[in-house]
C-alpha positions as a printed NumPy array, in Angstrom:
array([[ 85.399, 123.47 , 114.127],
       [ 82.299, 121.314, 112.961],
       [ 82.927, 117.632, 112.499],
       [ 80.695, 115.211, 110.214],
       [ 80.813, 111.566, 110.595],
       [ 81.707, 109.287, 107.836],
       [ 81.329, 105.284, 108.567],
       [ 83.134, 106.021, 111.996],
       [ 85.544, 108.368, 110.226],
       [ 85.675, 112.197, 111.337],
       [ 85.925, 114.376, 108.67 ],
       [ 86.542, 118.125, 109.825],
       [ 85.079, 121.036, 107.975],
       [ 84.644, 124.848, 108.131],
       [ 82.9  , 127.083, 106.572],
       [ 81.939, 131.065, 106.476],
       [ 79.66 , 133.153, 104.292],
       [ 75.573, 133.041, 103.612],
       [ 74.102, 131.607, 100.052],
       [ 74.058, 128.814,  98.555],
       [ 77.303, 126.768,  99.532],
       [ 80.259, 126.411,  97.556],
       [ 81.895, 123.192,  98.761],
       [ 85.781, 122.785,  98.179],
       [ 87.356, 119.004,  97.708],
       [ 90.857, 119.003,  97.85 ],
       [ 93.518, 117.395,  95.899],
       [ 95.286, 114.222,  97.274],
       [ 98.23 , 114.937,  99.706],
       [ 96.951, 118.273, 100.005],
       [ 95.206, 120.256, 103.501],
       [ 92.919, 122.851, 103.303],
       [ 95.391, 125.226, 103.034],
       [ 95.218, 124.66 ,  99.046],
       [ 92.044, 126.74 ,  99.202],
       [ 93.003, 129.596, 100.783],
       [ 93.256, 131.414,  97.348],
       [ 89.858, 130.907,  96.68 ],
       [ 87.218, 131.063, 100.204],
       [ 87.508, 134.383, 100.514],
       [ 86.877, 135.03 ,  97.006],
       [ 83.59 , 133.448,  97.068],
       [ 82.432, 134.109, 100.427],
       [ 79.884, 136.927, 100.76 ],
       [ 77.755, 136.047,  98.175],
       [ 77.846, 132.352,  98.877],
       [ 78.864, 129.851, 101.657],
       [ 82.334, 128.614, 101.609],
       [ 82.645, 125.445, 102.927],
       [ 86.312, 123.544, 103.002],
       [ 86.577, 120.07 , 104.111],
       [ 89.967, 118.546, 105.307],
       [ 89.667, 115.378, 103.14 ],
       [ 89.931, 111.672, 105.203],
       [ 93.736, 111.544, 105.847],
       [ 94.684, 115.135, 105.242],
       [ 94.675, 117.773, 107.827],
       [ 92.469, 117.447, 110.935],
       [ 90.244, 114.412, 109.991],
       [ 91.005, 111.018, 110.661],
       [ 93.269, 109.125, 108.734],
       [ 91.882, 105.32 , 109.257],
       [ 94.016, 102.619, 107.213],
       [ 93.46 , 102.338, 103.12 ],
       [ 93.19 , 101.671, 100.216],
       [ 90.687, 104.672,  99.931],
       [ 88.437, 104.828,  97.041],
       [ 86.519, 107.833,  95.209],
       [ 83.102, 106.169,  96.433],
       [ 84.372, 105.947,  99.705],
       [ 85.508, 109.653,  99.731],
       [ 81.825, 110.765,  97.708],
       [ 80.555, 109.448, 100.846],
       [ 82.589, 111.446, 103.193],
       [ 81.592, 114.698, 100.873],
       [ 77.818, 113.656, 101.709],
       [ 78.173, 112.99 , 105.08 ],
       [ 79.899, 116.661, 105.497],
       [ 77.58 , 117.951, 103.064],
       [ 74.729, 116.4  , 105.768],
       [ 76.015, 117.561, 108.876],
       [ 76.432, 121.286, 107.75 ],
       [ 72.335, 121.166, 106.394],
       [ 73.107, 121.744, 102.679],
       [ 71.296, 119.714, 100.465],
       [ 72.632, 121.017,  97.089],
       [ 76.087, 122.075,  96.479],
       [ 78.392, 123.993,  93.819],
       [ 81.146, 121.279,  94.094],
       [ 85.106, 122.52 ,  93.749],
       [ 87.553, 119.97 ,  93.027],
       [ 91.15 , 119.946,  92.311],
       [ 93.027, 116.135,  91.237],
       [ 91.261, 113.868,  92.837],
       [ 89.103, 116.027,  94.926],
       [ 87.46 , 116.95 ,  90.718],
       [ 87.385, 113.3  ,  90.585],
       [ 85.213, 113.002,  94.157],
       [ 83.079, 115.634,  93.077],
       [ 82.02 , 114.604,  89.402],
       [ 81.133, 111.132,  90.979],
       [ 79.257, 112.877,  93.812],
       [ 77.561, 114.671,  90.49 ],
       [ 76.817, 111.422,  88.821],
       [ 75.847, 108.701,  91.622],
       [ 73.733, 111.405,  93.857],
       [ 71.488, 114.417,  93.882],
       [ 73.652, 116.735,  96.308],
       [ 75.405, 118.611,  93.498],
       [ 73.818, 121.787,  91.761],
       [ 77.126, 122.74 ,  89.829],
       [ 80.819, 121.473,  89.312],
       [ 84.078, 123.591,  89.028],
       [ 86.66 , 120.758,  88.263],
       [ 90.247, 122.176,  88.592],
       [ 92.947, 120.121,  86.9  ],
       [ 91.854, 116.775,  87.205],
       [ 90.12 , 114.007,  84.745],
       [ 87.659, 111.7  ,  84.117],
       [ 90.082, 108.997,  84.694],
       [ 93.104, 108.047,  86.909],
       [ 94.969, 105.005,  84.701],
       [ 97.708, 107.817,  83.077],
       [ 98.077, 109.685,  86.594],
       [101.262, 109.678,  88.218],
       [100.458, 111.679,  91.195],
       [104.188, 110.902,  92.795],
       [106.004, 114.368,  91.631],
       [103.203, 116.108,  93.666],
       [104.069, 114.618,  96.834],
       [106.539, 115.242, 100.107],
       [106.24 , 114.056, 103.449],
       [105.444, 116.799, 106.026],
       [108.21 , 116.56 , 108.105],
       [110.639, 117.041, 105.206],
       [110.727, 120.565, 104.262],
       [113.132, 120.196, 101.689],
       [110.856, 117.386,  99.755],
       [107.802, 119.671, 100.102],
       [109.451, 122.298,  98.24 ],
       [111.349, 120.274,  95.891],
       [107.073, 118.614,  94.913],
       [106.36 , 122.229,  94.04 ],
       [108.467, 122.146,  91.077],
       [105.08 , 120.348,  89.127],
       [102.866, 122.002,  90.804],
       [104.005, 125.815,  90.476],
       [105.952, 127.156,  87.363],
       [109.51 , 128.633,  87.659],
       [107.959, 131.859,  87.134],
       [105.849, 131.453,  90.183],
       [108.469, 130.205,  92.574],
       [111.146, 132.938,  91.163],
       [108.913, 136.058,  92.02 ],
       [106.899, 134.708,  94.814],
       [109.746, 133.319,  96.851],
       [107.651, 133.995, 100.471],
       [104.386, 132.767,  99.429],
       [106.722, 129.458,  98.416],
       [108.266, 129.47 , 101.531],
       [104.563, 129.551, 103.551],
       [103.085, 127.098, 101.542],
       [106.038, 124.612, 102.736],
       [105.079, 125.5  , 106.261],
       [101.102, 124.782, 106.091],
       [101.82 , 121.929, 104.073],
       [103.984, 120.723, 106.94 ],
       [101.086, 121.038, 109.342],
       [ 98.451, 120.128, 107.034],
       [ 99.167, 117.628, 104.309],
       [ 98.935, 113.772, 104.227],
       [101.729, 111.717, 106.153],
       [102.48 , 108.971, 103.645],
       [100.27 , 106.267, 104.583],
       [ 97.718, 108.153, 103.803],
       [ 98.679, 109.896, 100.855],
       [ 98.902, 106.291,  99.183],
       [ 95.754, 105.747, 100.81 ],
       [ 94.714, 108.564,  99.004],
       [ 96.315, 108.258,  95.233],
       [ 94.855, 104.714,  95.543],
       [ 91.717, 106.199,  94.503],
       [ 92.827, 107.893,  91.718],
       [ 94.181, 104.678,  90.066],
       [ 91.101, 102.834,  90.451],
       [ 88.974, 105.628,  89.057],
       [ 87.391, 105.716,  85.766],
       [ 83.973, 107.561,  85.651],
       [ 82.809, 105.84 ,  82.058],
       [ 80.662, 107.837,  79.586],
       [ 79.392, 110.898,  81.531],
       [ 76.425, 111.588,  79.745],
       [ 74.146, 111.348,  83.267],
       [ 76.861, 114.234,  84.388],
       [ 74.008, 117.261,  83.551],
       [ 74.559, 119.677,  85.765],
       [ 76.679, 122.619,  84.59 ],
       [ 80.408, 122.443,  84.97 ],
       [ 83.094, 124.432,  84.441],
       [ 86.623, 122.92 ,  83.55 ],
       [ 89.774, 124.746,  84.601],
       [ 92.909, 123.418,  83.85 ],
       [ 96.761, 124.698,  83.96 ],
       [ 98.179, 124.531,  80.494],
       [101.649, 123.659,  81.827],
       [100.533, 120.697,  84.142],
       [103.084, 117.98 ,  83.886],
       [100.564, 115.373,  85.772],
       [ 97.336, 115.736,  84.89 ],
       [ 97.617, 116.801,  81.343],
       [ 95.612, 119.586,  80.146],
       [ 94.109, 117.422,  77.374],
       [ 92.404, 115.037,  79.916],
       [ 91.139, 118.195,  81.053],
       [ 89.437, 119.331,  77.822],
       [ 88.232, 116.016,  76.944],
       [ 86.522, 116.367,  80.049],
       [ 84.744, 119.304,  79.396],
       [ 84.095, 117.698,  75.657],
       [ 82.599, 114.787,  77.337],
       [ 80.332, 116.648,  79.625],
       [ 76.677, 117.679,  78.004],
       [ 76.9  , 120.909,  79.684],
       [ 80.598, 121.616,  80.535],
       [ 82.854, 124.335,  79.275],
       [ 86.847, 124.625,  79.788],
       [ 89.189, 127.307,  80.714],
       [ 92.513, 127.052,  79.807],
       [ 94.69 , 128.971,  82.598],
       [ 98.009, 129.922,  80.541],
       [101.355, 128.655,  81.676],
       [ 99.765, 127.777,  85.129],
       [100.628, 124.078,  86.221],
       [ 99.008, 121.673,  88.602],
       [ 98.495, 124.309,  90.949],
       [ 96.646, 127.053,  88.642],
       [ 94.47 , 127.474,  91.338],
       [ 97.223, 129.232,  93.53 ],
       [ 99.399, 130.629,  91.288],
       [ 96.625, 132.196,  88.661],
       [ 94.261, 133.043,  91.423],
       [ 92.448, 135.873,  90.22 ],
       [ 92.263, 134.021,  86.838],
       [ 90.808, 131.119,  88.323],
       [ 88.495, 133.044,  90.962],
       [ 87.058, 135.206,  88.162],
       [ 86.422, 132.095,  85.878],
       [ 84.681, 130.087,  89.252],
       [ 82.685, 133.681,  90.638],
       [ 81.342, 134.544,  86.901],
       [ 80.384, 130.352,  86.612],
       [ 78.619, 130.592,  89.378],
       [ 76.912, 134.047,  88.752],
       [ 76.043, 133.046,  85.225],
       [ 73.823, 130.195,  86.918],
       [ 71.086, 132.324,  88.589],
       [ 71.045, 134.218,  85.142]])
């Protein structure tokens, strides 16, 4: 698995697919595994690339507080290593935040898909989403915000594997406050230098990052546009997949139009 270098910090990354890339930044707390819904669905025609965010999953986990510009840098320096100049950015909670600061302090970013997530963290209270990984009965328990009852009723075994990779891959909790440090601290300010096209997804039903931060976002951006994914909550990305992976594949489509 390829490994970029951030400031003495290894940030792991993989990635499959030819095109332009499509670079996923995860949520805070969350591994990779929070993208498996959507890879494969743009992979083919483009270059998925998924990076294990500093303190999540395989990369290193070095003491905190962390900060958005801290973590832009680690997207560049992944971003670097793998030879892409430009990306279509993906970001869900704070990985949205990362990315629309990677689209408004540097020139790496052709697009943005921002997935549940704001322009600022100062009414974010990240704590529901969270449960250590070696307590299987908190990590299900933290899905209650993040998946709707509907969700966890009829998909009972895709519940029950999500508690396993989260076990192996999510954020011991050091580093998950290392992590939702960032989102506090963040406020991106009038995003009129945002210009690059951007697509804002939200869950209607989120009960952490409210889906109005998530349409003033898009109202905020000069060229950005918002989905509303009914009844879906933090994680619409995993429990409205095809929804989502529609919205994201005809985004990105629509830009070589």
């Amino acid at each position: 698995m390829p490994t970029a270098v951030s400031d003495g910090v290894k940030l792991f990354y993989d990635s499959d697919g030819d095109g332009e890339t499509v670079a996923f930044v995860g949520d805070a707390g969350y591994g990779a595994w929070q993208w498996g819904w959507q890879h494969a669905a743009v992979a083919g025609p483009y270059e998925s690339l998924v990076m294990d965010l500093r303190g999540s999953g395989r990369s290193d986990a070095p003491a905190g507080p962390y900060s958005v510009e801290t973590l832009v840098d680690d997207v560049v320096a992944v971003l670097r290593d793998a030879g892409v100049r430009k990306a279509h950015l993906v970001g869900l909670g704070l990985g949205g935040m990362v990315a629309l600061e990677t689209a408004r302090t540097t020139s790496r970013v052709r697009s943005l898909t921002l997935c549940n997530t704001g322009s600022s963290g100062a009414d974010v209270d990240p704590a529901p989403l969270y449960g250590a990984p070696d307590d299987p009965d908190a990590l299900r328990a933290s899905l209650v915000p993040a998946l709707s009852e509907e969700f966890r009723t009829e998909q009972p075994d895709v519940v029950d594997q999500i508690v396993d990779w989260r076990g192996m891959e999510d954020a011991a909790p050091d580093a998950w406050a290392a992590q939702t440090a960032a989102i506090a601290d963040y406020d991106a300010g009038p995003l009129y230098e945002v210009t690059v096209p951007t697509l804002v997804v939200h869950g209607s039903d989120d009960p952490v990052w409210s889906v109005e931060d998530g349409r003033e976002l898009a109202e905020e951006l000069p060229k950005g546009s918002f989905e509303e994914v009914s009844g879906a909550r933090h994680l619409a990305i995993v429990e409205r997949s095809r929804i989502v992976n529609d919205a994201l594949v005809s985004f990105l489509d629509s830009l070589d139009d």
